[in-house]
DSSP file (Angstrom, degrees, kcal/mol; ACC not computed):
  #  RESIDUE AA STRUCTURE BP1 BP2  ACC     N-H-->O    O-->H-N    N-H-->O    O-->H-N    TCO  KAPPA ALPHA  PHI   PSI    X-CA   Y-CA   Z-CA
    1    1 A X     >        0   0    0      0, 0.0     4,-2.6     0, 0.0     5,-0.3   0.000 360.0 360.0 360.0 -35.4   50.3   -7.4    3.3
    2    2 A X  H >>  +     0   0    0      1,-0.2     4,-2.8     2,-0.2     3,-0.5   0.993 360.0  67.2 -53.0 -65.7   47.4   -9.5    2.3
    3    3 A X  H 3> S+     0   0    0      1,-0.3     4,-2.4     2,-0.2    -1,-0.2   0.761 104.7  45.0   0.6 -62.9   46.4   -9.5    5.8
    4    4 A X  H 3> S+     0   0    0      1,-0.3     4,-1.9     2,-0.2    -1,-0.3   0.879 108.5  47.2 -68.2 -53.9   45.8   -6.2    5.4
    5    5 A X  H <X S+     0   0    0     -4,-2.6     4,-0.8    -3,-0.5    -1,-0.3   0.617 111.6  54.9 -81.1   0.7   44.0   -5.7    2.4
    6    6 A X  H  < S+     0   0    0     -4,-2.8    -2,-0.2    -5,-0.3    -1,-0.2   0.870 114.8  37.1 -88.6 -30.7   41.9   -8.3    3.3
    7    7 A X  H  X S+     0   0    0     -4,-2.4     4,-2.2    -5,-0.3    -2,-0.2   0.713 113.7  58.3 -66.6 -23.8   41.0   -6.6    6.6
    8    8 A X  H  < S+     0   0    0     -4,-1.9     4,-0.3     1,-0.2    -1,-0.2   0.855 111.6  35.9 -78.8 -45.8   41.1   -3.5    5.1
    9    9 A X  T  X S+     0   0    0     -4,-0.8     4,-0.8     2,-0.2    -1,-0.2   0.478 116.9  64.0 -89.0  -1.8   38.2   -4.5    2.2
   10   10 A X  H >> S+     0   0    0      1,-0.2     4,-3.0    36,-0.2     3,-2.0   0.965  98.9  51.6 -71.3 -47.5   36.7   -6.5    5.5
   11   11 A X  H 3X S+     0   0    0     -4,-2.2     4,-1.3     1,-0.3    -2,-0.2   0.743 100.6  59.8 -42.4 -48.8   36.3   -3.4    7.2
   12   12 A X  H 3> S+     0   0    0     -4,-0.3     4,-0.9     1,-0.2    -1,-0.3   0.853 105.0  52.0 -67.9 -27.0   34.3   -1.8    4.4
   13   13 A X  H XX S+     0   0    0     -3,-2.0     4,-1.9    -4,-0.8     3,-0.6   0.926 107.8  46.9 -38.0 -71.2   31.9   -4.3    4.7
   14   14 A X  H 3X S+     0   0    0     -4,-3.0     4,-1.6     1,-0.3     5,-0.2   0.465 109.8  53.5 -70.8 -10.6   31.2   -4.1    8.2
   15   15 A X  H 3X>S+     0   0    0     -4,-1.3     4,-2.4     2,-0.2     5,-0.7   0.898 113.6  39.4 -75.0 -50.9   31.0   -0.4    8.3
   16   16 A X  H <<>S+     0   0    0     -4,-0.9     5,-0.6    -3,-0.6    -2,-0.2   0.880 116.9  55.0 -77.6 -39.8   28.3    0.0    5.5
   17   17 A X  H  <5S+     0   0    0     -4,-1.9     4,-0.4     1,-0.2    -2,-0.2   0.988 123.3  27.9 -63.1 -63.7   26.5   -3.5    7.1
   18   18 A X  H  <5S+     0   0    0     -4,-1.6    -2,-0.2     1,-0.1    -3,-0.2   0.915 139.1  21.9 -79.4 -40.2   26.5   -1.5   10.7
   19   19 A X  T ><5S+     0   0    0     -4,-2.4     3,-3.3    -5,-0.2    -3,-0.2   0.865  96.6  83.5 -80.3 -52.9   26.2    2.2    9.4
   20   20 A X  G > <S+     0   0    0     -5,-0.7     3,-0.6     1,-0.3     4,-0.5   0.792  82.1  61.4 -42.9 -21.8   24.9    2.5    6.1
   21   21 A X  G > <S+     0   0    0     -5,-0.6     3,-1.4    -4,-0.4    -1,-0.3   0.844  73.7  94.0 -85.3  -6.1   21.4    2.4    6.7
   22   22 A X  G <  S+     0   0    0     -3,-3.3    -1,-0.2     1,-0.2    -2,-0.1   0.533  80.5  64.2   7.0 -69.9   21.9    5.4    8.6
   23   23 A X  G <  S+     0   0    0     -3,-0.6     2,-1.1     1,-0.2    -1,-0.2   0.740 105.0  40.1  88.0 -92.9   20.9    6.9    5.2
   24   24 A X    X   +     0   0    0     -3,-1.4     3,-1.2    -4,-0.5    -1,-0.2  -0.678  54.0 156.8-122.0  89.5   17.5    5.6    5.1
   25   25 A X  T 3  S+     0   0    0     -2,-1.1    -1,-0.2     1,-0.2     4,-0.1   0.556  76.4  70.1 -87.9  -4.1   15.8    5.7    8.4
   26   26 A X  T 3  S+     0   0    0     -3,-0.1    -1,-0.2     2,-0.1     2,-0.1   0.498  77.8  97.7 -83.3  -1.6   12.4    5.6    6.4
   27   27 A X  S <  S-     0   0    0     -3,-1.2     2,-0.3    -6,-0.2     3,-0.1  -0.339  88.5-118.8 -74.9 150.7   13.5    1.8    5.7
   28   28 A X    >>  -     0   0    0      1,-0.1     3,-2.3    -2,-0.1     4,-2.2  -0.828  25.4-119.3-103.3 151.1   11.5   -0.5    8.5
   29   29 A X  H 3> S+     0   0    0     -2,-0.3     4,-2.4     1,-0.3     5,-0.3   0.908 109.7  73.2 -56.7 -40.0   14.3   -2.2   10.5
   30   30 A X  H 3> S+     0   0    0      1,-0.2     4,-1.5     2,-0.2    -1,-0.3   0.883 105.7  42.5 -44.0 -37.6   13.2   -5.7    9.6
   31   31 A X  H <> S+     0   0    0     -3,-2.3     4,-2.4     1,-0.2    -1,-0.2   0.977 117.0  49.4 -71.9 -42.2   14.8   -4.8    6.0
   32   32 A X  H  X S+     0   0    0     -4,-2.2     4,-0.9     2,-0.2    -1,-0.2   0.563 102.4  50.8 -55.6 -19.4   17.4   -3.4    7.5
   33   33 A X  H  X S+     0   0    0     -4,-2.4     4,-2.7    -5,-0.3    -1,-0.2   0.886 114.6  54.5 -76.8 -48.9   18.5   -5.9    9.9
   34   34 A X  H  X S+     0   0    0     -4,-1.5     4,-2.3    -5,-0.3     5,-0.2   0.946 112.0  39.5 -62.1 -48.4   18.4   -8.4    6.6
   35   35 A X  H  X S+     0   0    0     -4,-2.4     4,-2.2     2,-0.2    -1,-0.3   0.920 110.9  56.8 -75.2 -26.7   20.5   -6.6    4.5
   36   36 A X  H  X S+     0   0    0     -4,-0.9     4,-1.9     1,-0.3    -2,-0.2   0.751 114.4  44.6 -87.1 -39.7   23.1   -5.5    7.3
   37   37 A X  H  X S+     0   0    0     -4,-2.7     4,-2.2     2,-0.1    -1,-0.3   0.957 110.1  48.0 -62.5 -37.7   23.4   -9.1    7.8
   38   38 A X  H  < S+     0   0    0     -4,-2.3     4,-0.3     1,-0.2    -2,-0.2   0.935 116.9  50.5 -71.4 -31.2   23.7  -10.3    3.7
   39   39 A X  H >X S+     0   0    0     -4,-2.2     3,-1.3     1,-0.3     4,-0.5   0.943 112.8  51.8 -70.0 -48.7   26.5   -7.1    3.6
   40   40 A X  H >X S+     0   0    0     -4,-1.9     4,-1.7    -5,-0.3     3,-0.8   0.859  97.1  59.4 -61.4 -19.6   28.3   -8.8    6.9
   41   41 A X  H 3X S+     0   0    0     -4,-2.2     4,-0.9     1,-0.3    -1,-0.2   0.722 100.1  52.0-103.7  19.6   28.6  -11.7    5.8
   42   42 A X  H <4 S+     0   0    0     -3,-1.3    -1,-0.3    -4,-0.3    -2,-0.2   0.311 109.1  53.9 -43.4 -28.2   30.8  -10.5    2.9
   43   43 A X  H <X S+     0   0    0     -3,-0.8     4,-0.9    -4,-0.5     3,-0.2   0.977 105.3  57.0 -82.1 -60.3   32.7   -8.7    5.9
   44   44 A X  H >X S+     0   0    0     -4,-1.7     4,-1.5     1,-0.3     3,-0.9   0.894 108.1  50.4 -31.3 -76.1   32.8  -12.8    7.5
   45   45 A X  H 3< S+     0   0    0     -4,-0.9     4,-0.4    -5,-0.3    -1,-0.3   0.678 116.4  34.6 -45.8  -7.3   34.6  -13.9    4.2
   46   46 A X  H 34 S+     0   0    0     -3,-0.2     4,-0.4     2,-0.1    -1,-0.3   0.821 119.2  48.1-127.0 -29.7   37.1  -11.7    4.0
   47   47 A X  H <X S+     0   0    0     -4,-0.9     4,-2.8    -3,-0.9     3,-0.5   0.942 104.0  61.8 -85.3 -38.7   37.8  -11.2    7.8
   48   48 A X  H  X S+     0   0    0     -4,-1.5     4,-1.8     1,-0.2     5,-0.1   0.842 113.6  37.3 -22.6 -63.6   38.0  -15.2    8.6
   49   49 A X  H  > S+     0   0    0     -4,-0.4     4,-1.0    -5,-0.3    -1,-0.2   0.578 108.1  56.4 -94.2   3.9   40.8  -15.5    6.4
   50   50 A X  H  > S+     0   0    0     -3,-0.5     4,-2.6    -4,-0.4    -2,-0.2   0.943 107.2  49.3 -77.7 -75.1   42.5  -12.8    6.8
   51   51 A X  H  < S+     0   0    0     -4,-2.8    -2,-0.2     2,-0.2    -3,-0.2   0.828 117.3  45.9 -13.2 -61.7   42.8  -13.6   11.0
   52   52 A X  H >< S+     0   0    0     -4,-1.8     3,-2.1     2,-0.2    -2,-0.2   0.969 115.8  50.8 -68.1 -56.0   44.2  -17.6    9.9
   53   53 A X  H 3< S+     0   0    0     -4,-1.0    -1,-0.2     1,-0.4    -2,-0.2   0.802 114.7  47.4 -46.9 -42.0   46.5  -15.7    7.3
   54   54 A X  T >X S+     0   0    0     -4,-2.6     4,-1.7     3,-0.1     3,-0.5   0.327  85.9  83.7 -93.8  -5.6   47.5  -13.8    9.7
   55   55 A X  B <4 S+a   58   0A   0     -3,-2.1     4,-0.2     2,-0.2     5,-0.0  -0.753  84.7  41.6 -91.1 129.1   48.3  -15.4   12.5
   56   56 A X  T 34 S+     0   0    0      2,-1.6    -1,-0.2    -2,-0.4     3,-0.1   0.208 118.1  54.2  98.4   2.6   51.7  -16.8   13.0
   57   57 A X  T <4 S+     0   0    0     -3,-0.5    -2,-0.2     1,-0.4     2,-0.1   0.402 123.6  29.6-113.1 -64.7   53.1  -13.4   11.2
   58   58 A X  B  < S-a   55   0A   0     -4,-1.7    -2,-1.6    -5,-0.1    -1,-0.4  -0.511  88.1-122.1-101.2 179.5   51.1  -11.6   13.7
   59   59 A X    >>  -     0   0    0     -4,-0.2     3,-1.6    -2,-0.1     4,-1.6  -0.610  36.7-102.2-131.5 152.3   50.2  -12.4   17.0
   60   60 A X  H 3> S+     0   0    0      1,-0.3     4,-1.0     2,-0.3     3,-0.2   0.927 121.6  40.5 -44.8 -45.8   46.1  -12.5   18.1
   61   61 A X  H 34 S+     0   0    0      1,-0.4    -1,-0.3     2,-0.2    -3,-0.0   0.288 113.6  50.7-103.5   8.8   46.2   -8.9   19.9
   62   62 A X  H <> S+     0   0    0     -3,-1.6     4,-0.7     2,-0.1    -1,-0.4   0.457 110.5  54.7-118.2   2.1   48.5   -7.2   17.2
   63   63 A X  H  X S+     0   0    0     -4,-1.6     4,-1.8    -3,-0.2    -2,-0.2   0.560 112.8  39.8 -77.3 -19.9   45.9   -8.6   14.7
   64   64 A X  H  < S+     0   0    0     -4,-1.0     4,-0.2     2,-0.2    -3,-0.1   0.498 112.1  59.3-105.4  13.0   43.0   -6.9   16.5
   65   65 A X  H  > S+     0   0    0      2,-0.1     4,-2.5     3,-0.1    -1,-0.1   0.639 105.2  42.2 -30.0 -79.0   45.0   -4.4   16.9
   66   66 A X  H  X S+     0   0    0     -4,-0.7     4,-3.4     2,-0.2    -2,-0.2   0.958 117.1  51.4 -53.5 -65.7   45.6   -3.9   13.2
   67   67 A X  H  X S+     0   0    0     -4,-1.8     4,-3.2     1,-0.2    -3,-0.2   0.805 105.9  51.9 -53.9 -44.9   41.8   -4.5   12.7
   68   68 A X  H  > S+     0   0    0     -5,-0.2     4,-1.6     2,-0.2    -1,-0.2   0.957 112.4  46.7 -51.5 -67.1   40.7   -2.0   15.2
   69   69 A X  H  X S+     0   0    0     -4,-2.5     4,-0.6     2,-0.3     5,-0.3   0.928 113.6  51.3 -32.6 -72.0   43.0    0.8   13.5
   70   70 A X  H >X S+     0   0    0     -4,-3.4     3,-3.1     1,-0.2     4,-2.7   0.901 106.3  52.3 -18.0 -74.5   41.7   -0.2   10.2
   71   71 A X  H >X S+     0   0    0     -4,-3.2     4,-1.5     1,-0.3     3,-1.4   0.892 109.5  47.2 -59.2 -43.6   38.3    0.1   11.2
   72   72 A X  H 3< S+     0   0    0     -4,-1.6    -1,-0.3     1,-0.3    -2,-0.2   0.328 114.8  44.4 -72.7   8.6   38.6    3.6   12.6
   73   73 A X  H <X S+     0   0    0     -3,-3.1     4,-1.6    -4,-0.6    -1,-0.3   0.584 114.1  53.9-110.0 -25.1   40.5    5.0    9.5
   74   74 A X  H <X S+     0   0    0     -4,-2.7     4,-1.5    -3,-1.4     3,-0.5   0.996 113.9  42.6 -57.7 -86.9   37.7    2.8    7.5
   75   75 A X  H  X S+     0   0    0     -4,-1.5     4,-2.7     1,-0.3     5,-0.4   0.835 111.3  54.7 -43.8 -38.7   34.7    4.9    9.7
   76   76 A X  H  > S+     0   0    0     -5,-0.4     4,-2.9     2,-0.2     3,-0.4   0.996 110.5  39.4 -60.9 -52.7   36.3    8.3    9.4
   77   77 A X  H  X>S+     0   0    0     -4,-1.6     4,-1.5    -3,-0.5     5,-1.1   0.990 124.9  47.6 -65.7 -51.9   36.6    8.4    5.4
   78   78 A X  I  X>S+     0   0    0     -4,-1.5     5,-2.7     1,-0.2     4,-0.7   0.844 109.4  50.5 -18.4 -58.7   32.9    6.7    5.9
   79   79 A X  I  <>S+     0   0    0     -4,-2.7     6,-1.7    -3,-0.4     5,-0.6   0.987 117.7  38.4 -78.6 -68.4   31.8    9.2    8.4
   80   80 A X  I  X5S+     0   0    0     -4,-2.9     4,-0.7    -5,-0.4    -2,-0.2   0.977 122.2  34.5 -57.8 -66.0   32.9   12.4    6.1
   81   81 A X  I  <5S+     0   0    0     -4,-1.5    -3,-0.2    -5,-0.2    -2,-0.2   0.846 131.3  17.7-105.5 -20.2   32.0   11.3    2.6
   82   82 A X  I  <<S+     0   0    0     -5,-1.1    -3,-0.2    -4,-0.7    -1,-0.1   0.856 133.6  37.9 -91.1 -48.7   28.9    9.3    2.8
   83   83 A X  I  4<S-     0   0    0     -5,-2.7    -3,-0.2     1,-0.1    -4,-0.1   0.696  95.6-145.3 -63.5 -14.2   27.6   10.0    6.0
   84   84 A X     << +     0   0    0     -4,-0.7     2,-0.3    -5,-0.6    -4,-0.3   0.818  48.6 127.0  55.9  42.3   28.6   13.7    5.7
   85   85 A X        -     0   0    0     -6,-1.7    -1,-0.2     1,-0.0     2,-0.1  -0.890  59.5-105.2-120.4-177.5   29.5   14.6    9.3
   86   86 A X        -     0   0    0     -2,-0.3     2,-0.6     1,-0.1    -1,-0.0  -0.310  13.3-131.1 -93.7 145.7   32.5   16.1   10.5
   87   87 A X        -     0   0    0     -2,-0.1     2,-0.2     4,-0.0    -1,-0.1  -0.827  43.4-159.1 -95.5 134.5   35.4   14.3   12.4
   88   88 A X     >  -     0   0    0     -2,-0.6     4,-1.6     1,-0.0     5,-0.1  -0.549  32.3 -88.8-100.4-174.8   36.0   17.2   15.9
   89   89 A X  H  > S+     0   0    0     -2,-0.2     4,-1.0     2,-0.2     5,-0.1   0.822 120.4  45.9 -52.5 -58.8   38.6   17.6   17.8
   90   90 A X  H  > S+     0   0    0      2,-0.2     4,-1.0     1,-0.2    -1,-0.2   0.590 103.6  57.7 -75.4 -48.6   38.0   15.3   20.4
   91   91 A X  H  > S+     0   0    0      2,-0.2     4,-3.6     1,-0.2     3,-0.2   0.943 114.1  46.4 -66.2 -47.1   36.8   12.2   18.4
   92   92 A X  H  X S+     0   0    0     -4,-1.6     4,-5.0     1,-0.3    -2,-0.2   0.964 116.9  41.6 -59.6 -31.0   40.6   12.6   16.5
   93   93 A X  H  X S+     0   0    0     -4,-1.0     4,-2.2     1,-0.3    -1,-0.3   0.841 113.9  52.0 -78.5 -13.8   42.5   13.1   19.9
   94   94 A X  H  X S+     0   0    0     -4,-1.0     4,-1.2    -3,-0.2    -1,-0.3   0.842 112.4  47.2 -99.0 -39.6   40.2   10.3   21.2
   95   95 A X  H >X S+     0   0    0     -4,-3.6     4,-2.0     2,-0.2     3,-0.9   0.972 106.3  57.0 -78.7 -50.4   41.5    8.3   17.9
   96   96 A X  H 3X S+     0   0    0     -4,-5.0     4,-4.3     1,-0.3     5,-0.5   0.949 103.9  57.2 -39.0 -53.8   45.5    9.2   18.4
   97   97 A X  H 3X S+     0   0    0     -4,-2.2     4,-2.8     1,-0.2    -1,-0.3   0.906  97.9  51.8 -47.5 -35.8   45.2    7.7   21.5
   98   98 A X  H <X S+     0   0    0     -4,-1.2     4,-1.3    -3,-0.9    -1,-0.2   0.994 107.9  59.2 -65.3 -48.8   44.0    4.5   20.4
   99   99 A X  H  X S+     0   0    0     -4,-2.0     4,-1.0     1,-0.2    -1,-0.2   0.786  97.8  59.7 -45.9 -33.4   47.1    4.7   18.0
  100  100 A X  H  X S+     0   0    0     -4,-4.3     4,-1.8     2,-0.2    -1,-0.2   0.888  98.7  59.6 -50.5 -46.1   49.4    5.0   21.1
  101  101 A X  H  X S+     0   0    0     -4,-2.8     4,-0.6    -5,-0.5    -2,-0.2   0.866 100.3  47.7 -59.9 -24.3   48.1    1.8   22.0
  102  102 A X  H >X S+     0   0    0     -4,-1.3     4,-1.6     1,-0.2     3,-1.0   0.910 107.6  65.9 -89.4 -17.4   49.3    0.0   18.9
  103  103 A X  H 3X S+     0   0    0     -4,-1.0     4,-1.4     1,-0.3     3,-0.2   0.924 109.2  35.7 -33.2 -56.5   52.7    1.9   19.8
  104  104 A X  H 3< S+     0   0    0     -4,-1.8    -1,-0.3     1,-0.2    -2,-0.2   0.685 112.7  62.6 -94.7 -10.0   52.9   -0.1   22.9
  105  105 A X  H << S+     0   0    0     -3,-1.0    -1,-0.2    -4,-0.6    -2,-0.2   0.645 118.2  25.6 -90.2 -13.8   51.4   -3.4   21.3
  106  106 A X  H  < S+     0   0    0     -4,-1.6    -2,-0.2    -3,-0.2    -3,-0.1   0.638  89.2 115.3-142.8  26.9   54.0   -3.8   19.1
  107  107 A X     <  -     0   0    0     -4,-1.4     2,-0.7    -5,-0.3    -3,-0.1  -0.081  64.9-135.3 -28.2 125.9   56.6   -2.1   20.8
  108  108 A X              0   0    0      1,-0.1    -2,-0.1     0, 0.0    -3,-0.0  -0.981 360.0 360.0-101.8 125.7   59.6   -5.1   21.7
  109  109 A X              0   0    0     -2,-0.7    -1,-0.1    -5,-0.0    -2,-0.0   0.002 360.0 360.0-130.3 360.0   60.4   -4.1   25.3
């Protein structure tokens, strides 16, 4: 469970650090590049140990699994309430699928 909340609050990071400046496109990139790193490397603390923690509970590819899923439940609420656009059809079906995939990654065949 830490695992998770750690990835979870990693995730928030790295979304506002890659997206957020989205926002303010009147910003010149040079600031923007600097703060999108100082906001990752809040994402770096929290994802680092989260990975170690996590490993030997989970396996490499069912933690980047995990993390992938994360992030894309992370971007969506992101995507709707700050960014304000809409999730379609297509982006969700586009997302289920990826959810199939952790069906077959941690599937015991």
């Amino acid at each position: 469970m830490k695992t998770i909340v750690l990835l979870l609050m990693s995730n928030v990071f790295m979304t506002f650090a890659w997206y957020g400046h989205l926002k303010f496109k009147n910003t010149m990139l040079w600031k923007v590049i600097l703060i999108s790193w100082g906001i990752a490397f809040f994402e770096y603390c929290l994802q680092v140990p989260a990975n170690r923690i996590g490993h030997g509970t989970f396996s490499a590819a069912q933690l980047k699994t995990i993390q992938e899923v994360i992030t894309l439940v992370v971007f969506c609420a992101f995507s709707v309430f700050y960014l304000k656009e809409g999730l379609k059809w297509n982006v969700l079906a586009g997302f289920a699928c990826m959810v199939l995939a952790v069906f077959f990654i941690f599937k015991k065949w």
